[in-house]
N, CA and C atoms of all chains as a GROMACS GRO file, in nm:
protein
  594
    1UNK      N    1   2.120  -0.538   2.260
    1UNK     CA    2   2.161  -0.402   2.223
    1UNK      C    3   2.142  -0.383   2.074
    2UNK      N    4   2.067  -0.289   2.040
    2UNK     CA    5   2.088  -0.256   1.927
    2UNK      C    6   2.092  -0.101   1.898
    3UNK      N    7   2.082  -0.069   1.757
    3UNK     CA    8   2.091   0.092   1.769
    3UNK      C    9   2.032   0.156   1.590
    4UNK      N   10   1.970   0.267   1.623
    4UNK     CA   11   1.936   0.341   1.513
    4UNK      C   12   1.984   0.421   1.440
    5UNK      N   13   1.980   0.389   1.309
    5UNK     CA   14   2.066   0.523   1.240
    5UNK      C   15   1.990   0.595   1.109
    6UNK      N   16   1.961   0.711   1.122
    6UNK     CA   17   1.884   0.743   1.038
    6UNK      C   18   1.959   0.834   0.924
    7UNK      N   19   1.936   0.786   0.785
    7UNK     CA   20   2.010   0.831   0.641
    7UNK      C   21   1.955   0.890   0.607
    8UNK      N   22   1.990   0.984   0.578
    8UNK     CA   23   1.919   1.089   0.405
    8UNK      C   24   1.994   1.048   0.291
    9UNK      N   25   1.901   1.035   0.183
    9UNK     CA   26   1.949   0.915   0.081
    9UNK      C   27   1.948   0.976   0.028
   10UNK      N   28   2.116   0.972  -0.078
   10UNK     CA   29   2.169   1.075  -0.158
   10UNK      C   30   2.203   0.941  -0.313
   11UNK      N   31   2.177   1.004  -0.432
   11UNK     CA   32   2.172   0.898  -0.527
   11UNK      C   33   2.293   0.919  -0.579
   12UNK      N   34   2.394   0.825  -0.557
   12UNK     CA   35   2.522   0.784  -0.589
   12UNK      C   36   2.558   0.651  -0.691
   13UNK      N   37   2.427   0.587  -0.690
   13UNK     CA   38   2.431   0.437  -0.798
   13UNK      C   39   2.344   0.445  -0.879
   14UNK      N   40   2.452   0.463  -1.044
   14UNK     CA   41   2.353   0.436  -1.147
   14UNK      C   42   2.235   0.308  -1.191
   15UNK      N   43   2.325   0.213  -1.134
   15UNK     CA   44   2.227   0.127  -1.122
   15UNK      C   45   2.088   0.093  -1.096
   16UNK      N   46   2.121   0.142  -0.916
   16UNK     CA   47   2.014   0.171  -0.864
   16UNK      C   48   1.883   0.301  -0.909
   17UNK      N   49   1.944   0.409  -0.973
   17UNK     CA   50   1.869   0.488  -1.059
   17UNK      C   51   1.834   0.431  -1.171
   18UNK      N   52   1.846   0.296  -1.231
   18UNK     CA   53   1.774   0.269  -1.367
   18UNK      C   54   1.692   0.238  -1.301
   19UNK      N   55   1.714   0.122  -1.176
   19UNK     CA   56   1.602   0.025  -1.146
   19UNK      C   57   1.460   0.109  -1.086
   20UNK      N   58   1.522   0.191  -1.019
   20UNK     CA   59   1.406   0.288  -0.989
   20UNK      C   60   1.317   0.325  -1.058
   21UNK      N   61   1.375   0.388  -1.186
   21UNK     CA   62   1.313   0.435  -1.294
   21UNK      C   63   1.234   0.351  -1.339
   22UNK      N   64   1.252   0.221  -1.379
   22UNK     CA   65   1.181   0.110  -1.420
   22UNK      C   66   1.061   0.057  -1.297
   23UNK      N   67   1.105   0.093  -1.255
   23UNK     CA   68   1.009   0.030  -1.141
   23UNK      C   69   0.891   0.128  -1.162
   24UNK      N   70   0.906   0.274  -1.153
   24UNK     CA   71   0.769   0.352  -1.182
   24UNK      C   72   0.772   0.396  -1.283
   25UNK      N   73   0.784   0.300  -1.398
   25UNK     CA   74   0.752   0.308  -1.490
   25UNK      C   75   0.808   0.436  -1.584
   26UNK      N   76   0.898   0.519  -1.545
   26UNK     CA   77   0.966   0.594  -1.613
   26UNK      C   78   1.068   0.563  -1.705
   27UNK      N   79   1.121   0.644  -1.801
   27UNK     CA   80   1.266   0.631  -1.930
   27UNK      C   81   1.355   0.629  -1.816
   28UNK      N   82   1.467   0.504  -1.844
   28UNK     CA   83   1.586   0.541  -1.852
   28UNK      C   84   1.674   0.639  -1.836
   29UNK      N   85   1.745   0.703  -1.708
   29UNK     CA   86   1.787   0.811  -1.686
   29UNK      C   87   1.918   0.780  -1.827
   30UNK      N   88   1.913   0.962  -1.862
   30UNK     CA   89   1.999   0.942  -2.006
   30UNK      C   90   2.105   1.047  -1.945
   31UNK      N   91   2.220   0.998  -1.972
   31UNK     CA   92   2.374   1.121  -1.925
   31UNK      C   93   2.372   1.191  -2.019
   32UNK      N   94   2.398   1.348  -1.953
   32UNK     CA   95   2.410   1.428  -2.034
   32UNK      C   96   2.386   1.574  -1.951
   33UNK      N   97   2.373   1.697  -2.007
   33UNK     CA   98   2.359   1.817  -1.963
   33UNK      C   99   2.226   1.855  -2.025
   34UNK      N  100   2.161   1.874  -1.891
   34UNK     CA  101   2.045   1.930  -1.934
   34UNK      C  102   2.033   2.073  -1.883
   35UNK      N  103   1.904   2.148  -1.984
   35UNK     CA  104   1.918   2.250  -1.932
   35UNK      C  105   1.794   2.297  -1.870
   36UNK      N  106   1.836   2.368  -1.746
   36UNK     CA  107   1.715   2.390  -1.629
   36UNK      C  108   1.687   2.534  -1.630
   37UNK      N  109   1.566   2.605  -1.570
   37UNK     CA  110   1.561   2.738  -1.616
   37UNK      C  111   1.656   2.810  -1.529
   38UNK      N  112   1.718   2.774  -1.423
   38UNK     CA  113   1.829   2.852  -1.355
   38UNK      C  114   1.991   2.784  -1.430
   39UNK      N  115   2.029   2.775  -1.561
   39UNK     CA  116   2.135   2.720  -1.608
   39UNK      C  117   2.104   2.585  -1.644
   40UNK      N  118   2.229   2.509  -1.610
   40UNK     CA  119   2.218   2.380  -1.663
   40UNK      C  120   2.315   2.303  -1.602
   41UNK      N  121   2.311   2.124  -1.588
   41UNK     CA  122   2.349   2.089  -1.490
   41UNK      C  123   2.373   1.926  -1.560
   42UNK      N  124   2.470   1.868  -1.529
   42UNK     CA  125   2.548   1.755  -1.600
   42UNK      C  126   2.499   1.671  -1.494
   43UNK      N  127   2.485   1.532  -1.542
   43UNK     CA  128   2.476   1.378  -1.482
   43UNK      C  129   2.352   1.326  -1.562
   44UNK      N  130   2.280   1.256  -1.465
   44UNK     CA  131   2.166   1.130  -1.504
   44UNK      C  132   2.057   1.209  -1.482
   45UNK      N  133   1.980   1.238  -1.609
   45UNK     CA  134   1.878   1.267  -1.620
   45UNK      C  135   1.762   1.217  -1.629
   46UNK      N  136   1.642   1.243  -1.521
   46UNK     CA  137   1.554   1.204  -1.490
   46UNK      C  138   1.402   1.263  -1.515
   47UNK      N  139   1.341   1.227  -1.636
   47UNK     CA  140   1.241   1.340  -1.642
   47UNK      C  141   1.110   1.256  -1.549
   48UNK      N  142   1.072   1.373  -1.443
   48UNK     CA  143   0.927   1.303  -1.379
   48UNK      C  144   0.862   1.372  -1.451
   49UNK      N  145   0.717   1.263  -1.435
   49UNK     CA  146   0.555   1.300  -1.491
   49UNK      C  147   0.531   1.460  -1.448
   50UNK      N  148   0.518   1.532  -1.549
   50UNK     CA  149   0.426   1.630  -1.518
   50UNK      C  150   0.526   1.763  -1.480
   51UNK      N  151   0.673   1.741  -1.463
   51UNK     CA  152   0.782   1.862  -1.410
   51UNK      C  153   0.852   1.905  -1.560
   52UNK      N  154   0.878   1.991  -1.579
   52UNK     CA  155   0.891   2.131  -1.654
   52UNK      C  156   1.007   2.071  -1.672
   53UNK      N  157   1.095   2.075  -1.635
   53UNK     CA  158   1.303   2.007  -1.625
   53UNK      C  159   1.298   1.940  -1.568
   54UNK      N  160   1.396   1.853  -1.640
   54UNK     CA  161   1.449   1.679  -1.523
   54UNK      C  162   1.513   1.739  -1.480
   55UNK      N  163   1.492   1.596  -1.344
   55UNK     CA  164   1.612   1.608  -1.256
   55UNK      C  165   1.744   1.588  -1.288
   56UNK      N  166   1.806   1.629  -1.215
   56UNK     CA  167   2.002   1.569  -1.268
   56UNK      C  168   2.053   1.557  -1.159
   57UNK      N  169   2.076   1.406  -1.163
   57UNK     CA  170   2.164   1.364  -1.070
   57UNK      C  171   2.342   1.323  -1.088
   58UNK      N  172   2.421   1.399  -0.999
   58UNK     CA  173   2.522   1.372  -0.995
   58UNK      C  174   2.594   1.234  -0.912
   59UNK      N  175   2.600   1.129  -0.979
   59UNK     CA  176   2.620   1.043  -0.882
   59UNK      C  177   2.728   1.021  -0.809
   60UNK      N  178   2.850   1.113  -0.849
   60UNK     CA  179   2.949   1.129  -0.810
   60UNK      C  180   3.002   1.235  -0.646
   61UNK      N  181   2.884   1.294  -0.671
   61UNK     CA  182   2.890   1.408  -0.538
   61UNK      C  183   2.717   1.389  -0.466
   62UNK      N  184   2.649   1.271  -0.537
   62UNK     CA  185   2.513   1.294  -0.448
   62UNK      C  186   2.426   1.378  -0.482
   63UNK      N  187   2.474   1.518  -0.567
   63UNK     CA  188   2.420   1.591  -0.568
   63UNK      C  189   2.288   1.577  -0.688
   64UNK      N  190   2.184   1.677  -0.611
   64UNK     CA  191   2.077   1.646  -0.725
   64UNK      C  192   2.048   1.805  -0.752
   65UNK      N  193   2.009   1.839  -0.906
   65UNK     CA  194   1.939   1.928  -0.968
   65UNK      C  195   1.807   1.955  -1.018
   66UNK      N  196   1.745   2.084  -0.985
   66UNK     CA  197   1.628   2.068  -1.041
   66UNK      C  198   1.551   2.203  -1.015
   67UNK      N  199   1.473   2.228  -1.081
   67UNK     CA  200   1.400   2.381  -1.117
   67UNK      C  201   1.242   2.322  -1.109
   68UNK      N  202   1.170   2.320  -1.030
   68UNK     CA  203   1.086   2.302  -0.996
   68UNK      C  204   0.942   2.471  -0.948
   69UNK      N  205   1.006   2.554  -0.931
   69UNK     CA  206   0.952   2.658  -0.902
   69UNK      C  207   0.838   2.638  -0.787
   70UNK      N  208   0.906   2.570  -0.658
   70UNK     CA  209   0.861   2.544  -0.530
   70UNK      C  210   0.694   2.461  -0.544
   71UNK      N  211   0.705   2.345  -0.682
   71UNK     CA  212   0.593   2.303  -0.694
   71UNK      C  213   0.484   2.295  -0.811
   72UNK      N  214   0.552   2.450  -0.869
   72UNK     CA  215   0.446   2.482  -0.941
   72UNK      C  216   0.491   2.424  -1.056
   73UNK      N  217   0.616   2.403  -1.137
   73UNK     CA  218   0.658   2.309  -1.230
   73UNK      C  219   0.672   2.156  -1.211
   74UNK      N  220   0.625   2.154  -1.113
   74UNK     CA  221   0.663   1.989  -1.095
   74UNK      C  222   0.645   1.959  -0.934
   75UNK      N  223   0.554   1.864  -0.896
   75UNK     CA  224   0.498   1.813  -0.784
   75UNK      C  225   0.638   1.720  -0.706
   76UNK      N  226   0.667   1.811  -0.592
   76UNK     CA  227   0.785   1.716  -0.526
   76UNK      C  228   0.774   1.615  -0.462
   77UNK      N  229   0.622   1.541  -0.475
   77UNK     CA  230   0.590   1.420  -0.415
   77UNK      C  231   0.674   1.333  -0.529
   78UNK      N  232   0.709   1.367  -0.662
   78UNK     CA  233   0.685   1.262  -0.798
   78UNK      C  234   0.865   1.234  -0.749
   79UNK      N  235   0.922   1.377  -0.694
   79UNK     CA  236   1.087   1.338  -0.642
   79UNK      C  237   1.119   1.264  -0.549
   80UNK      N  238   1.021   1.303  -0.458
   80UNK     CA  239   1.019   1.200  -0.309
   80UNK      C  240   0.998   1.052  -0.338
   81UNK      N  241   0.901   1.064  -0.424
   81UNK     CA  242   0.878   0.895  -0.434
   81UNK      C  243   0.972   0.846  -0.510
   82UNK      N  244   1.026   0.901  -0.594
   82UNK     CA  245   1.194   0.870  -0.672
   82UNK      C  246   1.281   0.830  -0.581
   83UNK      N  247   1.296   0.910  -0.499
   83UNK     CA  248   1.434   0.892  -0.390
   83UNK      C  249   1.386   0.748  -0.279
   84UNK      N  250   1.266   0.737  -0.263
   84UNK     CA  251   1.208   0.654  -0.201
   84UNK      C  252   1.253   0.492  -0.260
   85UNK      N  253   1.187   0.490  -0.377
   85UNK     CA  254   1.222   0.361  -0.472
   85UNK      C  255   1.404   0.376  -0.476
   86UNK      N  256   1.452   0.464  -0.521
   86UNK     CA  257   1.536   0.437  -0.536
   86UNK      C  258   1.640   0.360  -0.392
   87UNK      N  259   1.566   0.430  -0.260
   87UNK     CA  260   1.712   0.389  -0.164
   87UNK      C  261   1.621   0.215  -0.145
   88UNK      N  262   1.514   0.195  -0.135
   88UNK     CA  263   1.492   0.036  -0.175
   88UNK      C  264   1.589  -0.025  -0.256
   89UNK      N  265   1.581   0.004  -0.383
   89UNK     CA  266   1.686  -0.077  -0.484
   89UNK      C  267   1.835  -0.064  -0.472
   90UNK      N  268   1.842   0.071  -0.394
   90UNK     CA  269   1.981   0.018  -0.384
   90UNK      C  270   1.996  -0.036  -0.214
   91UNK      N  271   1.922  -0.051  -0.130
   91UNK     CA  272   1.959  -0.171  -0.012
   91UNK      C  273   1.903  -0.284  -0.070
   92UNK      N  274   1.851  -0.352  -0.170
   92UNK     CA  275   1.848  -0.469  -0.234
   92UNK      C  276   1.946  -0.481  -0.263
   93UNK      N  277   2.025  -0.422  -0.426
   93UNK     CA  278   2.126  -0.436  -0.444
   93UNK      C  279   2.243  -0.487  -0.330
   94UNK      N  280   2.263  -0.369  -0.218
   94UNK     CA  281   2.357  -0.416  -0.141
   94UNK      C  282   2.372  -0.524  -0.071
   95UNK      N  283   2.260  -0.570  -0.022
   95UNK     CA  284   2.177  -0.675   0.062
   95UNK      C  285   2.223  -0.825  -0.052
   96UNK      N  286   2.221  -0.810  -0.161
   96UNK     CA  287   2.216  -0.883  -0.227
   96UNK      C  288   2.368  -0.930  -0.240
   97UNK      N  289   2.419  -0.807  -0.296
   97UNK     CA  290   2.610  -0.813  -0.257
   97UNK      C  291   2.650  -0.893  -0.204
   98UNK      N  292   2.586  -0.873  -0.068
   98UNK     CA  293   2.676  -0.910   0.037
   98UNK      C  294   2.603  -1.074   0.085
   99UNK      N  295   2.484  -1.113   0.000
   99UNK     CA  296   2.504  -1.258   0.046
   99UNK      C  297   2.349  -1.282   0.094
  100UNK      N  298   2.283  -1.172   0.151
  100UNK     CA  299   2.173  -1.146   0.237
  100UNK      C  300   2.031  -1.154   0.191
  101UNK      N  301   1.960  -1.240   0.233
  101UNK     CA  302   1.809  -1.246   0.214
  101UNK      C  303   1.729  -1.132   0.254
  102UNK      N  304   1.651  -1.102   0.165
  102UNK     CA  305   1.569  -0.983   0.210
  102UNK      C  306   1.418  -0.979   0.165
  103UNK      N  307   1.335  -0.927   0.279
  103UNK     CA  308   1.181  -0.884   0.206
  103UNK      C  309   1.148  -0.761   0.216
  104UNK      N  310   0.985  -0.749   0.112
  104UNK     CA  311   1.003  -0.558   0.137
  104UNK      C  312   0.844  -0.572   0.139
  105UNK      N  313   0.813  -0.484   0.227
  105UNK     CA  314   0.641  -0.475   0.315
  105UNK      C  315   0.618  -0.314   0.282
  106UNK      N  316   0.541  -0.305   0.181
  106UNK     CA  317   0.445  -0.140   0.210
  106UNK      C  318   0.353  -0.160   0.340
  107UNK      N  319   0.423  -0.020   0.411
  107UNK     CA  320   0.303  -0.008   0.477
  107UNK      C  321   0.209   0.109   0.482
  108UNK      N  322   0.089   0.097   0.545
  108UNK     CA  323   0.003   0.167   0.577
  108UNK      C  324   0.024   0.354   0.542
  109UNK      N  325   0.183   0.383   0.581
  109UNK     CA  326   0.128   0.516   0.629
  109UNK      C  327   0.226   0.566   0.481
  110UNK      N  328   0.274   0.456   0.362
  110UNK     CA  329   0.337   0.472   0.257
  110UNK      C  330   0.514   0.476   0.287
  111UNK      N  331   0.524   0.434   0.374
  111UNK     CA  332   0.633   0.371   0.390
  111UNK      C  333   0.695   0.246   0.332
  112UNK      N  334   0.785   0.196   0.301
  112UNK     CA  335   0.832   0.091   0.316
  112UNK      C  336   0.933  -0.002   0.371
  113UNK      N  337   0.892  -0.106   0.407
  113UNK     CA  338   0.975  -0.189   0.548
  113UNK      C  339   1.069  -0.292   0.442
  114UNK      N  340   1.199  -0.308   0.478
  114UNK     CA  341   1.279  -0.389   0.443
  114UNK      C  342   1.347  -0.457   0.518
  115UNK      N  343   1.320  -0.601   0.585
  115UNK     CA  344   1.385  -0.686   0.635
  115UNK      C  345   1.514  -0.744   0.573
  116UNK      N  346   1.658  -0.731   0.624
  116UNK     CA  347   1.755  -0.812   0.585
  116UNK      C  348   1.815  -0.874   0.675
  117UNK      N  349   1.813  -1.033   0.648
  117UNK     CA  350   1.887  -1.124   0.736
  117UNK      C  351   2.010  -1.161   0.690
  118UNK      N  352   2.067  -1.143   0.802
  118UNK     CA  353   2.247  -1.176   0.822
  118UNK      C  354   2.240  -1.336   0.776
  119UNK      N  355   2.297  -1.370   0.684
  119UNK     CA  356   2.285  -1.512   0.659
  119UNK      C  357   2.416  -1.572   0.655
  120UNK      N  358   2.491  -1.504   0.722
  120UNK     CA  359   2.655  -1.547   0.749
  120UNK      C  360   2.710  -1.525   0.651
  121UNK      N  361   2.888  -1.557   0.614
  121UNK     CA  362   2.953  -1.519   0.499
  121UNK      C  363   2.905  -1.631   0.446
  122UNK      N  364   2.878  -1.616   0.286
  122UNK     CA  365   2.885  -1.676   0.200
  122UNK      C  366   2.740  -1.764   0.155
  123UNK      N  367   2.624  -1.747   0.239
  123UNK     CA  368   2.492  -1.813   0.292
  123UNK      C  369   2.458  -1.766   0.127
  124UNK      N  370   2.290  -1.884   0.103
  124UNK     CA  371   2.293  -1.841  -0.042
  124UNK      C  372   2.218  -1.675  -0.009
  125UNK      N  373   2.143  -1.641  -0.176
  125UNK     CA  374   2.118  -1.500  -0.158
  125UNK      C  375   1.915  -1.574  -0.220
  126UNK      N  376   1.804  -1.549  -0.175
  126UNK     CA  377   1.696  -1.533  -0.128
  126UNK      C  378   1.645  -1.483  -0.165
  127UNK      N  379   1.645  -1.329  -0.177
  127UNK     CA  380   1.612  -1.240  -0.210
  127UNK      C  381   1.552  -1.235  -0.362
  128UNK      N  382   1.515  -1.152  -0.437
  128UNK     CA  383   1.470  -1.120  -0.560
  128UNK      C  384   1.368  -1.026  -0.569
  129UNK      N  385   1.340  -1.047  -0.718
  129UNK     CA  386   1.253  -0.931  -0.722
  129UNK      C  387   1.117  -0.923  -0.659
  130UNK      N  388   1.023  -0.832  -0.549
  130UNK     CA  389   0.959  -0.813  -0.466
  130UNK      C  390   0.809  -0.762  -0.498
  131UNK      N  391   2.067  -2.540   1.340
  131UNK     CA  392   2.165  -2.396   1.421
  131UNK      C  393   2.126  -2.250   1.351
  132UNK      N  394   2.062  -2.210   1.412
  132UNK     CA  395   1.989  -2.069   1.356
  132UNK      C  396   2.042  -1.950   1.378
  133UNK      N  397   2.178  -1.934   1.456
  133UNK     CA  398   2.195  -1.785   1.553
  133UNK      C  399   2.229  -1.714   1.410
  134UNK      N  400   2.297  -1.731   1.289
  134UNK     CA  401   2.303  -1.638   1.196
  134UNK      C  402   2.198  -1.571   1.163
  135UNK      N  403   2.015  -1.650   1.157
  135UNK     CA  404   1.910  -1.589   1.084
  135UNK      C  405   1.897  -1.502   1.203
  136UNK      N  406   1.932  -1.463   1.330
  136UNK     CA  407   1.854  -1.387   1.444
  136UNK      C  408   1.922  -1.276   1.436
  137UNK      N  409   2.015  -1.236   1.285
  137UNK     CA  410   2.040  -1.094   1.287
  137UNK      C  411   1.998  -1.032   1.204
  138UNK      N  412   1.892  -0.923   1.218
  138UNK     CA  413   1.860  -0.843   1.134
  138UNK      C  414   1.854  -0.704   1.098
  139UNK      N  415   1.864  -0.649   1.003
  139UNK     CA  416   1.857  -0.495   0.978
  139UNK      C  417   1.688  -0.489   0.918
  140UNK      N  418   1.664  -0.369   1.001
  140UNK     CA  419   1.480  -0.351   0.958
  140UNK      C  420   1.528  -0.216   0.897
  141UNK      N  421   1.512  -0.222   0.762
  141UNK     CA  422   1.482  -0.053   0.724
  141UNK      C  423   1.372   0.010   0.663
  142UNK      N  424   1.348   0.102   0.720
  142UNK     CA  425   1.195   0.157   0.722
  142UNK      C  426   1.234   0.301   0.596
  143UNK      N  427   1.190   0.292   0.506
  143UNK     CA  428   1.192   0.416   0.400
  143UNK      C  429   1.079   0.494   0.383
  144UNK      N  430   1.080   0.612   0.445
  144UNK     CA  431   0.989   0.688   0.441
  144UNK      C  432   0.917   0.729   0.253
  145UNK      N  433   0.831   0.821   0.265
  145UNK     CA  434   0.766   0.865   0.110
  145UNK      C  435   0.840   1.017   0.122
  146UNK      N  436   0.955   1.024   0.150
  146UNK     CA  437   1.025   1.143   0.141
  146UNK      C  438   1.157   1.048   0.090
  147UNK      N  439   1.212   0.952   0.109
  147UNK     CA  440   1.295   0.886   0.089
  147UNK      C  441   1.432   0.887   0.202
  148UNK      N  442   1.357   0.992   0.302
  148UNK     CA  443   1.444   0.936   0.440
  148UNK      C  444   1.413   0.787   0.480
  149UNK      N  445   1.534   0.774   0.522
  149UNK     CA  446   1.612   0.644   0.587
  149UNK      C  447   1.605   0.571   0.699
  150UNK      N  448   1.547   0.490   0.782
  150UNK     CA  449   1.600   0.458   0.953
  150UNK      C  450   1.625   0.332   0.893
  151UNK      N  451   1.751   0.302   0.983
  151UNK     CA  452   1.823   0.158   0.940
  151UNK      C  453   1.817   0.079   1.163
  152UNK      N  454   1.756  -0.001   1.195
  152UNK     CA  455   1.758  -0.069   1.294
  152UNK      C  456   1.853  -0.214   1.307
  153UNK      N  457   1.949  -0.207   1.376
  153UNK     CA  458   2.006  -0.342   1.360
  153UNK      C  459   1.984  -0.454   1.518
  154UNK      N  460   1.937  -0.551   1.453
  154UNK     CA  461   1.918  -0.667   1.588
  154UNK      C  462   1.935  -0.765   1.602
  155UNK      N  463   2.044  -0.812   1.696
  155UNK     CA  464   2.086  -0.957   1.692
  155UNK      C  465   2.227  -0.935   1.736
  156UNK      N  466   2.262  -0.817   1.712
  156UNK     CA  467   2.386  -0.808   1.721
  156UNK      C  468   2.481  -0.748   1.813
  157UNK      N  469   2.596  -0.781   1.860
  157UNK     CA  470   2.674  -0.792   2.022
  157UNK      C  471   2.787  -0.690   1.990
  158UNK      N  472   2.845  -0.579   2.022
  158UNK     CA  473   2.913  -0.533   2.057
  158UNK      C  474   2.981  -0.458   1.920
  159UNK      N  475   3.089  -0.444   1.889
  159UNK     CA  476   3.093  -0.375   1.748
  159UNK      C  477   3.053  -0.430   1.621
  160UNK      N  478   2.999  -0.524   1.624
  160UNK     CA  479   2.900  -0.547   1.487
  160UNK      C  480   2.813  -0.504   1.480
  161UNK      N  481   2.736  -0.463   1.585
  161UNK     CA  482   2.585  -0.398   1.574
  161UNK      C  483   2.645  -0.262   1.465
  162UNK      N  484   2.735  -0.215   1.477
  162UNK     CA  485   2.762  -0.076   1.406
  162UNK      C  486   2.845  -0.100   1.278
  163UNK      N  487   2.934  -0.222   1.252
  163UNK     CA  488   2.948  -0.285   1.188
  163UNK      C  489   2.865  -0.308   1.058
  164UNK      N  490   2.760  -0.409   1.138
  164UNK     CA  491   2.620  -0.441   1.052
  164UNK      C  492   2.554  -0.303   0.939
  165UNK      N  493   2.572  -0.196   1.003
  165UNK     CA  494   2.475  -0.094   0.931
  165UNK      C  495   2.587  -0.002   0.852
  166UNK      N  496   2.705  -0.032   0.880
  166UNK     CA  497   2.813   0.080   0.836
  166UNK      C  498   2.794   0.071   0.660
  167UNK      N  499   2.792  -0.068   0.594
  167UNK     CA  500   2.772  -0.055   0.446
  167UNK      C  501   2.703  -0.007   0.403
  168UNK      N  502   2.531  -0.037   0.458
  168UNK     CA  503   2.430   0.045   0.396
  168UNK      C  504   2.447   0.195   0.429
  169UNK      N  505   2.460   0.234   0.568
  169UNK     CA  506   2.488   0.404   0.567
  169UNK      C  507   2.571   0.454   0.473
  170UNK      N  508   2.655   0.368   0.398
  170UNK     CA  509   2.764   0.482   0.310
  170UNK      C  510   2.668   0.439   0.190
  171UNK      N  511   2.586   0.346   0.131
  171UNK     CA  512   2.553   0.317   0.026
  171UNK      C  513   2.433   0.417   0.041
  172UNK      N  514   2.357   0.449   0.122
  172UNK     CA  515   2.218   0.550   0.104
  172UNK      C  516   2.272   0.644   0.105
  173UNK      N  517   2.325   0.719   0.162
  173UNK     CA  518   2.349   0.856   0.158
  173UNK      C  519   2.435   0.897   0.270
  174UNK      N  520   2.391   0.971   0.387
  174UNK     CA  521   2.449   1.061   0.483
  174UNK      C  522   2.399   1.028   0.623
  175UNK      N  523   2.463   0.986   0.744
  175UNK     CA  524   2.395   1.008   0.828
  175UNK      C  525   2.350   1.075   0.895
  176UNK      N  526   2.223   1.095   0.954
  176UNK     CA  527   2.148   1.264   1.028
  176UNK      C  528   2.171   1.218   1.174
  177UNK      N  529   2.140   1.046   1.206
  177UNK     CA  530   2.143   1.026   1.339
  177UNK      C  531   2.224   0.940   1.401
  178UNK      N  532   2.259   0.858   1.483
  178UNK     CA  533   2.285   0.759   1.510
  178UNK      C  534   2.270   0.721   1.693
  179UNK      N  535   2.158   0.687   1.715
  179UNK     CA  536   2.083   0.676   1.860
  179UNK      C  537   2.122   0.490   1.885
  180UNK      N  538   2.236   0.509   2.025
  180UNK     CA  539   2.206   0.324   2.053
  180UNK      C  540   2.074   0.297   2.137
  181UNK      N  541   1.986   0.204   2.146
  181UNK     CA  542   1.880   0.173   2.188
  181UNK      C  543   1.941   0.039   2.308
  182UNK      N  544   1.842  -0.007   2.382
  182UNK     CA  545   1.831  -0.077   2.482
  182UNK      C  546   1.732  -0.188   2.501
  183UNK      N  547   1.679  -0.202   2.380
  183UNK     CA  548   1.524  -0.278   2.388
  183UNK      C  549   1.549  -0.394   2.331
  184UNK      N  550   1.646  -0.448   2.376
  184UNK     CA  551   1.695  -0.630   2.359
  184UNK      C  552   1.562  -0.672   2.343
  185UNK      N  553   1.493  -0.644   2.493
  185UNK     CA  554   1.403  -0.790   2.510
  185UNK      C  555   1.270  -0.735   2.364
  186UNK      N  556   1.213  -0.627   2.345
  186UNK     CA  557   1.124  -0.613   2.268
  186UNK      C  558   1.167  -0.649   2.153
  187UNK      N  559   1.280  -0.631   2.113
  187UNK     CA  560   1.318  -0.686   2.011
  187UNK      C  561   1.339  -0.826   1.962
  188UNK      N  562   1.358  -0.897   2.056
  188UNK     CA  563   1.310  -1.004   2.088
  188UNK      C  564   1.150  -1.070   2.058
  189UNK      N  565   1.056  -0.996   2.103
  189UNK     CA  566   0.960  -0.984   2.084
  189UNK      C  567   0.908  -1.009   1.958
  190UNK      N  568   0.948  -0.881   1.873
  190UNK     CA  569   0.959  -0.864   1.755
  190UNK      C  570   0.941  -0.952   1.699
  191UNK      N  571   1.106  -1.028   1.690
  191UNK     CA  572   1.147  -1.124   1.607
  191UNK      C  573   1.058  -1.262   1.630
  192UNK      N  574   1.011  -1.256   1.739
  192UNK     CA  575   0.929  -1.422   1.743
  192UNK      C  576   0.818  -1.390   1.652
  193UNK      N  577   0.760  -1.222   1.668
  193UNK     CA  578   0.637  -1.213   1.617
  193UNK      C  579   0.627  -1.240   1.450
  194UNK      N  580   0.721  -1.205   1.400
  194UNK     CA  581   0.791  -1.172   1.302
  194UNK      C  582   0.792  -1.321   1.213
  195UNK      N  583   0.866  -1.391   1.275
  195UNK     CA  584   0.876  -1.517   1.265
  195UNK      C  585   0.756  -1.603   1.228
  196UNK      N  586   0.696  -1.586   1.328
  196UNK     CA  587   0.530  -1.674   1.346
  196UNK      C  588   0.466  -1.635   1.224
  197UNK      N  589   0.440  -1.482   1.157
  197UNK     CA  590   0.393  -1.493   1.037
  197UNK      C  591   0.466  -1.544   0.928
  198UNK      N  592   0.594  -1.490   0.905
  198UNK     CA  593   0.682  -1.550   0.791
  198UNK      C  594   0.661  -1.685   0.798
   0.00000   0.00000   0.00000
């Protein structure tokens, strides 16, 4: 028996938002209020390649900000692939927490596969950087 | 004694940064158990479907194995 559960990944760990950032090669999300052309919007700021206003993420409510003008300021593939890296690093992170060996497989259709094995309480941790 | 390595979570992350979290190996309320940390650590859940495919999964895991 097993069973599926499918997440929409909401960015709640600063952590996991540096590592992201670093990983594609972006700055350091910096706290603060930035301002977007519909107002302005407090948390971790994220500027992607090529978008008009960073993003702002609230890590406290999940919530994310951003003025994009459906594309034309900023390509929402550059967000997708943000949110992408990011829920990787943070099921490493957790995976890691909790004790657990893990690998991570791109595949084909730009996905990525993350194996984590139950390695009992306290088993060493395996895992690293990928 | 191996039965700890025969549990696993496969998570598949889309290029949208949706989520599927699969758990296998696991008997009765741990299977839901198993995935409950990461679902609160990604985000929100949209689904949660129990499956029936012991034996493919099974499958899987030998296949799985043989390359690792």
């Amino acid at each position: 028996m097993s069973h599926i559960v499918t997440v929409r990944t909401q960015v709640r760990d600063p952590l996991a938002l540096a590592a992201a950032c670093r990983r594609l090669g972006l700055a350091v999300p910096s706290i603060g209020t930035a301002a977007l052309f519909s107002g302005s919007a407090e948390g971790h700021r994220v500027q992607l390649p090529g978008w008009r206003y960073p993003v702002v993420f609230n890590t406290t409510t999940g919530e994310s900000r951003y003025d994009n003008y459906g594309g034309q300021w900023g390509d929402p593939r550059m967000l997708n692939q943000l949110l992408q890296v990011y829920a990787v690093e943070k099921a490493k992170l957790e995976a890691h927490r909790q004790g657990h060996s893990i690998t991570e497989q791109r595949l084909l259709d730009g996905s990525i596969k993350l194996v984590i094995r139950d390695s009992g309480s306290g088993g060493p941790v395996k895992g690293g950087a990928l | 004694m191996s039965h700890s390595t025969d549990r696993t979570l496969e998570i598949i992350i889309s290029p949208t940064g949706q989520t599927r979290i699969t758990a296998r190996g696991y008997t009765g309320t741990a299977c839901k158990a198993a995935t409950r940390d990461l679902e609160k650590a990604l985000g929100f859940v949209q689904s949660d479907t129990p499956t029936s495919d012991l034996y493919q999964s099974e499958d899987a895991r030998e296949t799985q194995r043989e390359r690792g």
